[in-house]
C-alpha positions as CSV (number, residue, x, y, z in Angstrom):
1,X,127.0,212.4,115.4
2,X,124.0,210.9,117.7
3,X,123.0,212.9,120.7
4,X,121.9,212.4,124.1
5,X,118.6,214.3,122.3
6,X,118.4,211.6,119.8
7,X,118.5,209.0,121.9
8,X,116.0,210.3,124.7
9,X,114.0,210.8,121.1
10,X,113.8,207.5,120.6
11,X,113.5,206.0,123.6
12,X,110.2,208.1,124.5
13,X,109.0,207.3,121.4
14,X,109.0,203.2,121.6
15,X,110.3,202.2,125.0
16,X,108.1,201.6,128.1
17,X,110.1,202.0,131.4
18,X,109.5,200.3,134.8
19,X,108.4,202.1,138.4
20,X,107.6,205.6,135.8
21,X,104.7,207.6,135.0
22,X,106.1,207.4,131.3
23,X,105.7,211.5,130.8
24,X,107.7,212.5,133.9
25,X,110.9,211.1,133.0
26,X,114.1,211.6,130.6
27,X,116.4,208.5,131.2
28,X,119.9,209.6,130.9
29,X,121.1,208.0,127.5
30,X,124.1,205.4,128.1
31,X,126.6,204.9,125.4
32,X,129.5,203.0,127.4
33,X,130.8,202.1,130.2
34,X,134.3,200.8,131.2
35,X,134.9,199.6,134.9
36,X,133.6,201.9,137.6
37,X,132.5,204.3,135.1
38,X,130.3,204.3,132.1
39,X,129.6,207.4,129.2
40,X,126.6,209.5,127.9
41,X,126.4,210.4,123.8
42,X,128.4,213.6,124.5
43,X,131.3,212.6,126.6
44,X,130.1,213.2,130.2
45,X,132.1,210.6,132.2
46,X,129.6,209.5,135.5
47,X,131.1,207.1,138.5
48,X,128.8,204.4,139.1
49,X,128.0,204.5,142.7
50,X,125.2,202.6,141.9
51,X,126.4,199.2,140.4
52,X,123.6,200.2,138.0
53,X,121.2,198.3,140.2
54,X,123.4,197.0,142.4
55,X,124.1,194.4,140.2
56,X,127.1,195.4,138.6
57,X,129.7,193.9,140.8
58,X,132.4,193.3,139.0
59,X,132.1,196.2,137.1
60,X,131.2,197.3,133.0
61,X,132.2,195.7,130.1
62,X,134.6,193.3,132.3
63,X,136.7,191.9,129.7
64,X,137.1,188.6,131.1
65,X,132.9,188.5,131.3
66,X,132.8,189.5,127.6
67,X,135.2,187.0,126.2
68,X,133.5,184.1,128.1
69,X,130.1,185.5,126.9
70,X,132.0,185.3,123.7
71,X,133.9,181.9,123.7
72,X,130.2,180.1,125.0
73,X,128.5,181.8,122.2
74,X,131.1,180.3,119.6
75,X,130.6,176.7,121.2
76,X,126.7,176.4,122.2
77,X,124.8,179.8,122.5
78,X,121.7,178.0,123.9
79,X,119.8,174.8,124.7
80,X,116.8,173.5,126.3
81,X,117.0,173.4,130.2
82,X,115.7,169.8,130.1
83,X,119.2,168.9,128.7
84,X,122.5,168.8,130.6
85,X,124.8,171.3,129.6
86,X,128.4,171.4,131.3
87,X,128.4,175.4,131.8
88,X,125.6,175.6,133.6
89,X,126.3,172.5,135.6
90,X,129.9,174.0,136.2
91,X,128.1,177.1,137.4
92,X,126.0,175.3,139.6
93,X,128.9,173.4,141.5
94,X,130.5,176.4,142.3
95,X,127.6,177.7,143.7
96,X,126.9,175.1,146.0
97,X,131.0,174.5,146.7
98,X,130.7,178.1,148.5
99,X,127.7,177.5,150.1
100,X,128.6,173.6,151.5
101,X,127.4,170.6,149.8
102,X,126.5,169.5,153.3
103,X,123.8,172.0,153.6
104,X,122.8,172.0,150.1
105,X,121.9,169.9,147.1
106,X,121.2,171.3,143.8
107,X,120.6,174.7,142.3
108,X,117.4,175.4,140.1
109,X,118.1,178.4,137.8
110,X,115.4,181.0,136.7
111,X,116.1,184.3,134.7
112,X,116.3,187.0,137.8
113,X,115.5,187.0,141.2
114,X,111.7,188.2,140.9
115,X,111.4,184.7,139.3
116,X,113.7,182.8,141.8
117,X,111.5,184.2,144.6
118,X,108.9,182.7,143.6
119,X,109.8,179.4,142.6
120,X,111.3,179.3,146.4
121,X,108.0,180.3,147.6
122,X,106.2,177.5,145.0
123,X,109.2,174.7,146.7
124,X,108.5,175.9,150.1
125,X,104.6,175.5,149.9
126,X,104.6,172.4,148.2
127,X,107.6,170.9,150.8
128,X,105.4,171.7,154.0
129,X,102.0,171.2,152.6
130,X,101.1,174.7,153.8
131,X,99.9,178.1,152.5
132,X,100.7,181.6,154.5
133,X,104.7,183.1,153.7
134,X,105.8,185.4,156.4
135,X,107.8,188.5,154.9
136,X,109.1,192.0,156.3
137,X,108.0,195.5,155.7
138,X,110.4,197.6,154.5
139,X,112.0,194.9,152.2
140,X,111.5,194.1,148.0
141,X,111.4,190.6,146.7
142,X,110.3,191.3,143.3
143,X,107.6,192.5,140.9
144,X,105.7,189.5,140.4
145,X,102.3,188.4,142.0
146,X,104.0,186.5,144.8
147,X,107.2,188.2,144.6
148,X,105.4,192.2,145.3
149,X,102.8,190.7,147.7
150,X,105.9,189.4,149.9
151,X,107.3,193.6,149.4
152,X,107.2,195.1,152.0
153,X,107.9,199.0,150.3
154,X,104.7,201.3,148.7
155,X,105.6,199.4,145.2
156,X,103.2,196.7,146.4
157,X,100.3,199.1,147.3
158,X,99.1,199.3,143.6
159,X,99.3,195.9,142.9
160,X,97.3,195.0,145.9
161,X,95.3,192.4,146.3
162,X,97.5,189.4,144.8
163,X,99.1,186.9,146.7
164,X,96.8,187.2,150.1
165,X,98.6,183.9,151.8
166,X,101.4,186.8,152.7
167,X,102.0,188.5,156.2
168,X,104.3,190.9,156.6
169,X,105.6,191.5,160.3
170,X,108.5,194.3,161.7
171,X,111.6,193.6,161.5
172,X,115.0,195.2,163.3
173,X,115.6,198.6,162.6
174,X,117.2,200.0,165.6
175,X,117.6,203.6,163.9
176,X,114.0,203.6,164.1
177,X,113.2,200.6,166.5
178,X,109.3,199.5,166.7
179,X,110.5,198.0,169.7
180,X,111.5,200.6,171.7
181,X,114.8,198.9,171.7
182,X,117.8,201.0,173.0
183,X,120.8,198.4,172.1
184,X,121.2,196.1,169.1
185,X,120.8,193.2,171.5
186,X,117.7,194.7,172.7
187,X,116.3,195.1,169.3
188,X,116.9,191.7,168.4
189,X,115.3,190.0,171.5
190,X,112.3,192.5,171.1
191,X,112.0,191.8,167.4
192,X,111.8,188.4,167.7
193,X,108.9,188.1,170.2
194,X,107.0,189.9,167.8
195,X,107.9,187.7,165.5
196,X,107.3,184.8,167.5
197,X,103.9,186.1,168.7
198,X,103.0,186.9,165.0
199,X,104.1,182.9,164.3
200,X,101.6,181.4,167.1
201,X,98.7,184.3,166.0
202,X,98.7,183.1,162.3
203,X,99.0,179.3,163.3
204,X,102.3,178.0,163.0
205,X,100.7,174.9,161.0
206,X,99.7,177.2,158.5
207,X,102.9,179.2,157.3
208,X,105.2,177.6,154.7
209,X,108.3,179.9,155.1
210,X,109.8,183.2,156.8
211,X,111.5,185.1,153.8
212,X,113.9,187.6,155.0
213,X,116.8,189.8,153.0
214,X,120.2,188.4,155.1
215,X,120.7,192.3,154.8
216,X,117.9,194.5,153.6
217,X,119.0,196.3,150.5
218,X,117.0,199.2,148.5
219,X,114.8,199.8,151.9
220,X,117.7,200.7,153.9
221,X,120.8,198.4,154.0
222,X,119.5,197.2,157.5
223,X,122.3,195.0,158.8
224,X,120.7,192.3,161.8
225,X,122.0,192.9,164.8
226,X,123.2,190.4,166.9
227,X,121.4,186.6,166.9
228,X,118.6,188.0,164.9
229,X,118.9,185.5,162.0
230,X,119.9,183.1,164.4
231,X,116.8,183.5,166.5
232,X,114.6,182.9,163.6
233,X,116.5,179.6,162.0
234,X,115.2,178.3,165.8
235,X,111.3,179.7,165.5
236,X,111.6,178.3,161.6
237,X,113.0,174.9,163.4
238,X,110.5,175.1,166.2
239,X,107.1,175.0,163.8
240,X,108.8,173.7,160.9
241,X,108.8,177.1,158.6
242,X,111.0,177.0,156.0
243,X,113.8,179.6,156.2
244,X,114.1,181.4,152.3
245,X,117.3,183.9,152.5
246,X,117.0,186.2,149.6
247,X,120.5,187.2,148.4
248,X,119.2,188.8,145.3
249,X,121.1,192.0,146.2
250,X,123.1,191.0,148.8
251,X,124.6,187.8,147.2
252,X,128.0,187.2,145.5
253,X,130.5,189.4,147.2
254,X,128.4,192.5,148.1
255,X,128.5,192.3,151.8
256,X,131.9,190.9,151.9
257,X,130.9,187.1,152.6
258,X,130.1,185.3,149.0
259,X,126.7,185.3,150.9
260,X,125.2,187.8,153.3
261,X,124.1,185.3,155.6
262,X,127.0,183.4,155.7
263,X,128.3,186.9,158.0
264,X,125.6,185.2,160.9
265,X,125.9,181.8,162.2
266,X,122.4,180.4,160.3
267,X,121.9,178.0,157.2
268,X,118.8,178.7,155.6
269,X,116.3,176.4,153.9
270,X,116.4,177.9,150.4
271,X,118.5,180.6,149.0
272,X,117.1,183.0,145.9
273,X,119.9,185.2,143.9
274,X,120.5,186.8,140.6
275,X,122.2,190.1,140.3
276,X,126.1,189.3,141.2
277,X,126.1,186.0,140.0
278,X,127.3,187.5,136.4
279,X,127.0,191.2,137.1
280,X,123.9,191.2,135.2
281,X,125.8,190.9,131.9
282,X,122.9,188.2,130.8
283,X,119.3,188.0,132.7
284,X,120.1,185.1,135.4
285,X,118.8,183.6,138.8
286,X,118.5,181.3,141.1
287,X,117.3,178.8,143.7
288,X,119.7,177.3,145.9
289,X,118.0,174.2,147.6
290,X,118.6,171.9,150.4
291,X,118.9,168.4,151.1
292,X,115.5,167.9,152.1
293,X,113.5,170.0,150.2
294,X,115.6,168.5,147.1
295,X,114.3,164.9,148.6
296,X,110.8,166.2,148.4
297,X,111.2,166.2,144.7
298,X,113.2,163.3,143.6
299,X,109.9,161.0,142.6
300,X,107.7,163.7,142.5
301,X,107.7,166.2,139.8
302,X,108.7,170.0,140.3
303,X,105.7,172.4,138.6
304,X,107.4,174.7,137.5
305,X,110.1,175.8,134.9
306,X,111.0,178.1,132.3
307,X,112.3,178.4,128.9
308,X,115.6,179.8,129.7
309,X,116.4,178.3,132.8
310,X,120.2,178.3,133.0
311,X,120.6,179.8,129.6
312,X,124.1,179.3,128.2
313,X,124.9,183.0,127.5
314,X,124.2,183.5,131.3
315,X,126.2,180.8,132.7
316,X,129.3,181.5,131.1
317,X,129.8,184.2,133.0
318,X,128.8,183.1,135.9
319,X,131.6,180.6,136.0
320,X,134.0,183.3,134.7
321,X,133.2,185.5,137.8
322,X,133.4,182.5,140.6
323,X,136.8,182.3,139.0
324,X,137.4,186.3,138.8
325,X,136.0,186.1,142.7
326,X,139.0,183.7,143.6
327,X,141.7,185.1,141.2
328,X,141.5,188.5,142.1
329,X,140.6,187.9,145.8
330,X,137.5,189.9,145.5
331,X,136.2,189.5,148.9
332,X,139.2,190.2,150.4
333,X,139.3,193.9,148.4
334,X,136.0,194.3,149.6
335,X,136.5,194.0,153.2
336,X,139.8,196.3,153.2
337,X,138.1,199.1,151.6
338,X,134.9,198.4,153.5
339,X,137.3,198.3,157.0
340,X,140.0,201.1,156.3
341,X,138.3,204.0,153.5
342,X,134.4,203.2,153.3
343,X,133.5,203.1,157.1
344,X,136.0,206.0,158.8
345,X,135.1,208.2,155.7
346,X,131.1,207.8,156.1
347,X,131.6,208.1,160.2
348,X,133.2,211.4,159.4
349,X,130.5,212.7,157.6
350,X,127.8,212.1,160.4
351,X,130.3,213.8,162.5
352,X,130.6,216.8,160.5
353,X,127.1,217.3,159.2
354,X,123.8,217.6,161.4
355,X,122.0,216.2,157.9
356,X,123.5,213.0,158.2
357,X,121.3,210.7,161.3
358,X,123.0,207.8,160.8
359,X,125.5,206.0,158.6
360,X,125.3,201.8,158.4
361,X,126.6,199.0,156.1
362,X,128.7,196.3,155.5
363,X,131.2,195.3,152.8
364,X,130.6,197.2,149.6
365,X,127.1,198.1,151.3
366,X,126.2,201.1,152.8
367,X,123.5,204.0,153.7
368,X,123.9,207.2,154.4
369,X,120.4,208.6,156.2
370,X,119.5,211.9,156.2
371,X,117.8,213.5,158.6
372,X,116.2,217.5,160.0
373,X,117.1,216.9,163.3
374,X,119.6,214.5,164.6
375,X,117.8,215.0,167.7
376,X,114.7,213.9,167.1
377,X,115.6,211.5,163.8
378,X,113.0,213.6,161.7
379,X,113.3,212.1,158.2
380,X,114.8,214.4,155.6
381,X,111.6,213.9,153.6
382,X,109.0,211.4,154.1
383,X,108.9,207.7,153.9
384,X,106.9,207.4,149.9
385,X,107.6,211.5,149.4
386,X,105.9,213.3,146.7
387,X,108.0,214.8,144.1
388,X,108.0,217.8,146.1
389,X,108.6,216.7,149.3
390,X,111.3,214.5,147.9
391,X,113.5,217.7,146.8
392,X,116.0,218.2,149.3
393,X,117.3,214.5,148.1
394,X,116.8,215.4,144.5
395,X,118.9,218.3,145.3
396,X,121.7,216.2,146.7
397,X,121.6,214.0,143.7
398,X,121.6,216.4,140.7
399,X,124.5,217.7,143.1
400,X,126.3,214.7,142.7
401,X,125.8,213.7,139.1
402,X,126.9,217.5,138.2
403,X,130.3,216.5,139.9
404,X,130.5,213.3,138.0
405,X,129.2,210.3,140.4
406,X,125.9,208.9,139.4
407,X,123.8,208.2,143.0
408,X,121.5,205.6,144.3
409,X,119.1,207.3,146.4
410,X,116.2,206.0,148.1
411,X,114.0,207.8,150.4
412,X,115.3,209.8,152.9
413,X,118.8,207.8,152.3
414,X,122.0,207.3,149.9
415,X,123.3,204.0,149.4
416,X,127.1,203.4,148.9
417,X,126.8,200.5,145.9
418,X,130.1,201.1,143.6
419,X,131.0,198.0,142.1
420,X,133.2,195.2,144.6
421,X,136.3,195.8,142.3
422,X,136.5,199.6,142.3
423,X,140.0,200.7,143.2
424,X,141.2,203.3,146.2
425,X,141.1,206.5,144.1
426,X,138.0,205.6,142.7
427,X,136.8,205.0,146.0
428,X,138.1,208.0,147.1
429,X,136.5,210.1,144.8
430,X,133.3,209.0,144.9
431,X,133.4,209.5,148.6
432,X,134.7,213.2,148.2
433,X,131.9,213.9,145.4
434,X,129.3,213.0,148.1
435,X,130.5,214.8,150.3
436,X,131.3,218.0,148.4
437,X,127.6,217.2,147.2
438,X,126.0,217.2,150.9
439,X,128.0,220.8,151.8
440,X,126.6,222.2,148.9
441,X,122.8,221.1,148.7
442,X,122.4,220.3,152.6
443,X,125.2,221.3,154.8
């Protein structure tokens, strides 16, 4: 019978992981996984609070996602993007159906959303003529050279200098305002004169496109406050910027809109996704583009491309999970669990422990931030902490996975990420693991 043993053998011995100093870790071995849960080699059953990487949003091994993986492989398994292919043209219209064909025009597919990030930034430049893309700290666009020079998180520090056309500015954080901001209203208008003076300092003639996370995701589910987004469609308007929403995390369903941005009353210039759009079942991403920047290349070729752009396998079940989406009223779930279990039950636990600072989210989309002092806001550990510094939050997680809920943590924070179409006990649970997890390790 194979082992967890045998399988950590061989991955150490032939596989090179991402983010890892290769000798430090011991992936947990995965041998299945059936809705909200998946399966180690020696039975240990784990709830998957994490999507996986918040990508799993309808769930594992989604039979409906698996058969039409399945029935496209039977008919065409793959073709050349340069041909036309009806799933991946189906998959395309149902993208821009939920987005507005008023808005938007076509969708250019890549294989994940490093890639889609920087194909947006590639249509951006090349629509305005200009160089310089304006992106937040505390965000994460990717791991390419465009894609980690717009990060905004200590993953970029190493693989410094690359793209030096990128600014980062601050944005809202009212937790842990720059701006001295004391409401969300405050922290918005405050934000975006910084922003705005940051626009006019770099020279407004120079920047391409503002690229912005509708809701910031790994570096701290920051949700904008009131007319944030709004306030900087009018500075992108004002200087002609481009406006790129990236929905790679936030996209299809997560937040409870199909869309984050779609919760604020902005249309942005370009859209990037991946994740969602298939629960990450086959590699696949994405450009949504608009009317004019579509114009720009209708007798002018695009450079750029790639060898699997809208691969078949991918598509099929993207157009399986538009239809799962509408079906099985998936938004709808979200926002009633979000509304009536996720919110009052994370409220409750900043109530009742002086770990928890603050608790924020939306939809299917939350964090819970830890803190020393609720007083003072003193981090848990330290933004970047060492291995040693970072032990209170290793505590809390070994805490949870020993009680059968595998954790995303990040920082100083735990995100709530359990796939859109978990059910109320599973929901439930989870929620009580964490909290029996926090007594135990930090209450």
């Amino acid at each position: 019978m194979t082992t967890n043993a045998d399988i950590q053998d061989l991955d150490r011995s032939y596989v090179f992981h991402s983010w890892s100093a290769q000798d430090l870790i011991a992936p947990l071995p995965v041998q299945s996984g059936e809705g909200s849960y998946f399966w180690d080699y020696e039975g240990n059953k784990y709830l998957d609070f994490t999507s996986q990487l918040v990508n799993l949003n309808l769930g594992h091994q989604h039979p409906r996602l698996i058969q039409a993986i399945k029935d496209q492989a039977d008919r065409l398994a793959t073709v050349a993007p340069s041909f036309a292919e009806e799933t991946r043209s189906k998959l395309a219209q149902g993208i821009i159906d939920a987005v507005g064909n008023e808005y938007f025009a076509n969708v250019f597919f890549t294989n994940g959303g490093t890639d889609a990030v920087e194909h947006a930034v590639r249509m951006a430049r090349l629509h305005t003529g200009r160089r310089k893309v304006m992106s937040m700290y505390r965000s994460y666009h990717g791991a390419t050279a465009t894609a980690i020079s717009l990060t905004g998180d200590p993953r970029r520090w190493a693989n410094e200098p690359s793209d030096t056309s990128v600014v980062h500015f601050f944005g809202p954080y009212l937790y842990r305002s720059m701006f001295y901001a004391n409401t969300p209203e405050e922290e918005s208008e405050r934000a975006l004169k910084h922003l705005e003076q940051q626009i006019l300092l770099e020279g407004p003639e120079t920047i391409a496109a503002i690229i912005i996370e509708s809701v910031v995701g790994t570096n701290g589910i920051l949700v904008p406050p009131p007319g944030y987004l709004e306030g900087v469609r009018k500075l992108c308007d004002a200087h002609g910027i481009m406006y790129i929403a990236d929905e790679v995390m936030a996209g299809f369903g997560r937040t409870g809109a199909f869309f984050a941005y779609q919760h604020f009353n902005v249309v942005p210039d370009l859209i990037t996704f991946a994740k969602g759009v298939n629960s990450g079942y086959v590699p696949l991403g994405g450009v949504v583009i608009s009317h004019a920047i579509r114009a720009t290349f209708g007798t002018r070729a695009f450079p750029g491309g790639l060898t699997y752009s809208g691969h078949s396998l991918a598509c099929a079940p993207g157009v399986e999970t538009l239809k799962i989406f509408e079906e099985e009223q998936t938004l709808a779930h979200v926002n009633d669990l979000a509304d009536r279990i996720i919110k009052p039950r994370l409220e409750a636990l900043a109530d009742k422990f002086d770990c928890v600072g603050e608790v924020r989210g939306v939809g299917m989309f939350w964090a819970i931030e830890f803190v020393k002092n609720k007083a003072t806001r003193e981090p848990l550990v330290p933004f970047n902490p060492s291995a040693e510094e970072n032990a209170p939050m290793l505590a809390l997680a070994a805490g949870c996975k020993e009680r059968g809920l595998w954790p995303f943590t990040h920082f100083n924070r735990m995100h709530v990420v359990p796939p859109l179409n978990i059910s109320e006990a599973e929901l439930e649970e989870g929620l009580d693991i964490i909290e029996a997890a926090i007594e135990a390790t930090l209450g």
